[in-house]
N, C-alpha and C positions, 0 to 999 in steps of 0.2 A: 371147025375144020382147021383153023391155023394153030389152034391150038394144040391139035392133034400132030400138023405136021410139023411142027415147033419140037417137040418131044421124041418124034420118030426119026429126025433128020439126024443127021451128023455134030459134031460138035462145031465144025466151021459155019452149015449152015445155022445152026442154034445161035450161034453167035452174032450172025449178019441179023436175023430176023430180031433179034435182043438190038442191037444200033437203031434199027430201022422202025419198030416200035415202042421202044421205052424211051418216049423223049425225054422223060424228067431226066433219067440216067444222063441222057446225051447232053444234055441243058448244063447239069451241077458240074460235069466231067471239062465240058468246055469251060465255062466259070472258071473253073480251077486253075486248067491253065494259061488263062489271060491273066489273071491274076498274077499268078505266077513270076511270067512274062512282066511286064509292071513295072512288077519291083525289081527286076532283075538290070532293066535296061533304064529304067528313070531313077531308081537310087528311095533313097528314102526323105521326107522332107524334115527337117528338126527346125524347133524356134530357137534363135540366139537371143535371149534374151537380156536387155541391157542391167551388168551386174552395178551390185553396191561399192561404190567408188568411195566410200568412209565420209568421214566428217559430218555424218546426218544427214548428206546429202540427198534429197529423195526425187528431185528432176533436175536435170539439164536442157540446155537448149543446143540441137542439132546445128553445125556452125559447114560442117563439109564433109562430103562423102567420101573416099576416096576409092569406091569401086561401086559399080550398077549392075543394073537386074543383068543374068549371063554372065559374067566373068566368076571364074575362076579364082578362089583361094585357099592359103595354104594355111594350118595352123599357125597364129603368131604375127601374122598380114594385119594390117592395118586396116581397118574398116571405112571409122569415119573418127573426125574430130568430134567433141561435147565440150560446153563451155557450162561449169555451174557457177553457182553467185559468188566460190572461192578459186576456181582455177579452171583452166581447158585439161582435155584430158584426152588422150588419144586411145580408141575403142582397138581392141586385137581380138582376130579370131578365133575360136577354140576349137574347129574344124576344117577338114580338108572337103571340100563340096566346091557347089555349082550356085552362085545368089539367083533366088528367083521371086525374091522378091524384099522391096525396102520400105517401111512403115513408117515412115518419116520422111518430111519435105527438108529442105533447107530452113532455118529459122521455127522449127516446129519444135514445140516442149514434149522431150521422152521423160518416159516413168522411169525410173529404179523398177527390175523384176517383170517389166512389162516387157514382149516381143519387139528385139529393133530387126533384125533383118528374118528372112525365113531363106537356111541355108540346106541344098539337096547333096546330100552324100550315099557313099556306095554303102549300101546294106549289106554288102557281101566280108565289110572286114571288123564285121561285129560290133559297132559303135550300139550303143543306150538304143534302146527304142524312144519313140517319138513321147509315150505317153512317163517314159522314165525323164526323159530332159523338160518336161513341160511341170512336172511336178519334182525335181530335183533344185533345192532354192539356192537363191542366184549367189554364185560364188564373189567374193572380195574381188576389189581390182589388181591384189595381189595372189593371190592365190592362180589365179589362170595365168599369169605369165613365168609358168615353171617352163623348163626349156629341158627336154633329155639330151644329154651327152654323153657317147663312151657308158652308156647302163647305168647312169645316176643322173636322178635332178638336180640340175641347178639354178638356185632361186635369182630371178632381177627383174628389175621392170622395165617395159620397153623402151626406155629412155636410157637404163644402163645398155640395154643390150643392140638400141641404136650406134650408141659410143663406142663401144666394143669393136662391133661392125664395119664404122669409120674407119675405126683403127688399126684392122684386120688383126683382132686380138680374137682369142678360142677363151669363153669362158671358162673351160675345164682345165684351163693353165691359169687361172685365177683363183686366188683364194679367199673368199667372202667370209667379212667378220661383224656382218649382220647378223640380226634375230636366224637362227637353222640356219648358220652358213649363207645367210644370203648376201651375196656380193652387190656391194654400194658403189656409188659413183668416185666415191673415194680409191674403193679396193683398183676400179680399172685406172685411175689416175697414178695412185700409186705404184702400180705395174707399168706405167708408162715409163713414167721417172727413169723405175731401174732400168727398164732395154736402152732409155734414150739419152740421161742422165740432165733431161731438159725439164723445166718447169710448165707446164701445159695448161692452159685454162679449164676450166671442170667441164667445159661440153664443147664440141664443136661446132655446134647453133654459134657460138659466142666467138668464131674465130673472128680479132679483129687487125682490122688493117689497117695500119700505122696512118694516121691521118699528115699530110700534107702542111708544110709547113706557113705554108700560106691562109689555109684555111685556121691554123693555129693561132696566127698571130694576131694577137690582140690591136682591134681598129682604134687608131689614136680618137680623143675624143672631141669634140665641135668643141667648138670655142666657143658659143653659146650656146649652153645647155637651155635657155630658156626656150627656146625657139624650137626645140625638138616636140615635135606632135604626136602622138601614138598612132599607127597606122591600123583603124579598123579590119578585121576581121572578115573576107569579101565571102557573103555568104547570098543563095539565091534567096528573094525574097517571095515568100508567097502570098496572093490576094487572092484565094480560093471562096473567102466568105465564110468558111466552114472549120469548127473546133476538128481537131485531131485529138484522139485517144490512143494514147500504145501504154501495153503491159511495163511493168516495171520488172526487169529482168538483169541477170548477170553481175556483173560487180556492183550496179547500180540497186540491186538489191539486197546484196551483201551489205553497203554504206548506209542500209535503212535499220535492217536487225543490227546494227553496231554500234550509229548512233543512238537507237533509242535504249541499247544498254548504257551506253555512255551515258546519256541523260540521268543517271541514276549515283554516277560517281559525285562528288563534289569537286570540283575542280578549284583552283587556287592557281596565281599566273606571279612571275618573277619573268624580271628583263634587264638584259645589259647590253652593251657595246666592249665589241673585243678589238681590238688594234693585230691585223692581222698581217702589217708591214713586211716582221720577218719572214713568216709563212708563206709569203707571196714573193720574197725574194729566193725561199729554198724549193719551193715548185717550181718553178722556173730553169734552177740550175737541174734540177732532177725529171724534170720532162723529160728531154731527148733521152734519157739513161733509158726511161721507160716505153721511150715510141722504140728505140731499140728493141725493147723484148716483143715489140710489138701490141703494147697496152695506152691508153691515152688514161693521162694523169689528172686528177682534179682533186678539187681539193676534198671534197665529200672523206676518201680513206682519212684524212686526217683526223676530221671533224671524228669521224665514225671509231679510227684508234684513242683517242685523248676521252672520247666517253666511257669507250671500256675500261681503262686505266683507272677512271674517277669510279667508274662502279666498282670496282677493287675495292675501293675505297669507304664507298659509302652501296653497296650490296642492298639496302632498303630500297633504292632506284630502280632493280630489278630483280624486282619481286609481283608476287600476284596474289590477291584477298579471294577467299574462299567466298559465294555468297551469303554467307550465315555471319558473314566478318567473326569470324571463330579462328581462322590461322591463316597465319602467313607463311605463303613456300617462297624460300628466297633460291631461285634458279642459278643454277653452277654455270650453266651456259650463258655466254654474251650474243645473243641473235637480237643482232639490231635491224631495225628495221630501216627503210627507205621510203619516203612517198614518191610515187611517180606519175606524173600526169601523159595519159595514156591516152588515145583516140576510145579506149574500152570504157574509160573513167578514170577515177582517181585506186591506185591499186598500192599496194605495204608488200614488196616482195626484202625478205631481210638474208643479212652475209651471217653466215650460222659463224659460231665457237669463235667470236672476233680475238678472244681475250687469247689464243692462240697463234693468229694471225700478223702477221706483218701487215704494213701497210700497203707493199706490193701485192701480197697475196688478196688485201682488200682492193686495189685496184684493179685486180685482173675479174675477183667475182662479181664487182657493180658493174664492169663490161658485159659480164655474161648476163647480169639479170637487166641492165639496157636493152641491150641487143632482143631478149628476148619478150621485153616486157613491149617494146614497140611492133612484134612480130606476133603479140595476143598469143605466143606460146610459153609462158610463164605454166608450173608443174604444182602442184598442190603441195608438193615439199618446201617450194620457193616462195608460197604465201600464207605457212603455218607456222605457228613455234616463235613467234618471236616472242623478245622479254622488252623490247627498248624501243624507240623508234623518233627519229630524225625525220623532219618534215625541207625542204630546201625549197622555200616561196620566193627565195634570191633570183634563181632560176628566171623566173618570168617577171619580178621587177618588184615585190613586194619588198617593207622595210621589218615591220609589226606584224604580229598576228599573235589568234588565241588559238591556240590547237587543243583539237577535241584530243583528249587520251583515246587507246582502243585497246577495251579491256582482253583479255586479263590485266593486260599491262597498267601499271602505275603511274607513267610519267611520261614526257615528249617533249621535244623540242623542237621551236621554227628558225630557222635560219635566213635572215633577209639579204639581200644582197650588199656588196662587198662597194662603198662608195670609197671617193677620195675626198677627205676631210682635211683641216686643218686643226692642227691640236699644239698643247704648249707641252715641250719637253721640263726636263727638270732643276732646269735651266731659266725658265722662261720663254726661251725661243719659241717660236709657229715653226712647224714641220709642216709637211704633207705626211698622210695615215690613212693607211689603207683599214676603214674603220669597218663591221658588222657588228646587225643589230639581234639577239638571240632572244626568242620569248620561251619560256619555259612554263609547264603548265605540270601538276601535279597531284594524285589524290590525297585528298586532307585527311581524309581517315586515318592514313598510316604513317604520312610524311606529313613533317613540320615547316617552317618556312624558312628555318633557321638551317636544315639539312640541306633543302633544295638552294641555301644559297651557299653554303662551304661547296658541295658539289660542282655547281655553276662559277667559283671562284677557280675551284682546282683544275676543274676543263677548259678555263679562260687563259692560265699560267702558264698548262702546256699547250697552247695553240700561242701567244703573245712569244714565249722563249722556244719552240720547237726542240732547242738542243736538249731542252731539261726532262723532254721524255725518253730520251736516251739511257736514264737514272733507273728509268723502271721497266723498259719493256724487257721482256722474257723471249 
């Protein structure tokens, strides 16, 4: 009978009785559009998955968020901080979305390629589908910080383009003489220069502020040195009863793979004492020149130009042995390095192209790699590529040491601290002499001991007569 009156009715009632008995209809029809609905007002969900940040690096450890589950970012926003065993690294978004969710605690080790956040974007302005970005492999840490401007990309990373920023500079008024035009820390530096016609430190992390001349001046010394104690270290004590185990992570893992290549060099040690009298009388008159520009002076630039000068000279110093010990690349570049002792560890962040450099321009970049090495934001550029490296054990009170090499690198030197001796002139007379003690360490494969000491003579000559580097710098 419905059936009948199903077919004899009207098209309207044909219709009504079709809703009213075809549930399945009615079922798929509604599905559809809730469905619909959905996707339209929740967006789409995509993984952001943590890219390959170079140097072989395959985990990090999660160090600081800088946005939580609900808020809101834009392409190019900062995500969170990652510290791997060579440098921190600051994560940028590649979407404009909604976070809803974050895969990692504070202090938890991310993969390379694995999901760090799950970011909801609108579906409506055609970005990848979810199963395209899931299977799309994980881009460079440079490749995702292209930036469109004015209808062309332009390449930098978010560290030039933090700089930039500071500066209220438009990267597409800059001309990048990087790999594909990619604009370097340099290129915004040197744009600076021309508008300002000022010399500018390479980052503004590293602005520094002329220190106080009271805090400068060097405390006369007791009159009994014997009698001075070292003041322990006030640290809580713990009587738990119970061993502690922690992972071996971050630079302090970095110091394990380096020493145990080290381990493999043969090392050979030379040591002298420099008389660094003059040296310590022409820092002095050249401090305030440099609290002026707003840079605090030490003597490290010195130490750091008189080596380059000597690698001039003797080029086998900065050089690096292929594993097969089948060739030597001797490196055009002077990237010396620095040890710094860090609350992070013991960290080598080095001043690139020294052999270019003045010794102000090396003042002002061991400011920025201070500044930044104590602020655990030191950049995987600032702790790669060196050829040379300067240890300064003076610092905290050491005389002697054997410094490990860190390969590729050949050669290293310790610097102990700056005493006041008594020495006889040539004359006979007892002076006072402002004396240091340098140990130098070097791989015997390549180098002799007869090079490593002409070298260690000629860096000794120009630090004893300072004016006599005057002769060669460029």
């Amino acid at each position: 009978v419905c059936i009948h009156r199903v077919r004899s009715c009207s098209s309207f009632i044909k219709s009504k009785y079709v809703c009213v008995f075809d549930k399945s209809a009615l079922k798929f029809s509604h599905q559809q559009r809730l469905f619909r609905t959905s996707a339209v007002s929740c967006g789409q969900i995509v993984q952001f998955k943590l890219s390959d940040i170079g140097e072989g690096i395959t985990e990090v450890t999660v160090k600081e968020w800088y946005i939580k589950e609900g808020d809101s970012v834009s392409q190019f926003d900062s995500i969170c901080e990652v510290q791997s065993d060579k440098a921190s690294v600051t994560i940028t978004s590649r979407y404009d979305g909604i976070i809803r969710k974050l895969h990692y605690s504070i202090d938890d080790i991310a993969f390379v390629g694995k999901p760090l956040v799950d970011i909801e974007i609108d579906a409506s302005k055609g970005v990848a589908s979810e199963e395209d970005v899931v299977e799309t492999p994980p881009m460079s840490h440079e490749e995702h910080t292209h930036q469109e401007i004015k209808g062309h990309k332009t390449l930098a990373t978010p560290a030039v383009r933090r700089l930039a920023m500071e500066n209220n500079i438009k990267l597409s008024e800059v001309v990048g003489t990087g790999k594909d035009n990619r604009i370097l820390k340099e290129d915004i530096l040197n744009y600076l220069a021309k508008q300002t016609g000022a010399i500018l430190p390479p980052s503004p992390k590293a602005e520094i502020v002329p220190p106080l001349r009271k805090t400068e001046a060097v405390p006369a010394a007791p009159k009994d040195k014997a009698r001075r104690v070292p003041v322990p270290v006030s640290r809580p004590i713990a009587f738990s009863g119970k061993d502690k185990t922690e992972p071996v992570t971050g630079f302090q893992k970095a110091m394990v793979k380096t020493m145990n290549a080290a381990l493999k060099i043969p090392h050979f040690g030379y040591c002298d004492e420099i008389d660094l009298t003059q040296l310590v009388q022409l820092r002095e008159g050249l401090k305030p020149v440099a609290e002026i520009r707003g840079v605090k002076l030490s003597f490290m630039p010195f130490f750091i130009k008189a080596a380059s000068l000597g690698l001039l000279q003797y080029p086998i110093l900065n050089a690096s042995l292929d594993e097969n010990c089948q060739n030597v690349t001797y490196k055009a570049s002077h990237n010396i390095g620095v040890a710094m002792d860090t609350e992070q560890g013991l960290i080598v962040p080095n001043v690139k192209n020294v052999q270019v450099c003045s010794v102000f321009d090396i003042a002002v970049e061991l400011n920025r790699l201070q500044s930044l090495g104590s602020a655990g934001q030191l950049g995987t550029s600032d702790l790669t590529g060196g050829t040379f490296t300067l240890s300064n054990i003076g610092t905290i009170g050491g005389t002697y040491a054997k410094p490990v090499i860190l390969p590729p690198e050949v050669a290293i030197g310790a610097l102990g601290k700056i005493q006041v001796l008594p020495r006889f002139n040539g004359k006979g007379e007892v002076f006072k002499a402002q004396i240091m003690n340098v140990s130098w360490s070097a791989d015997h494969r390549i180098i002799d001991g007869a090079t490593m000491a002409r070298f260690s003579n000629l860096w000794k000559s120009y630090l004893e007569n300072p004016a006599s580097m005057l002769l060669d710098l460029k």
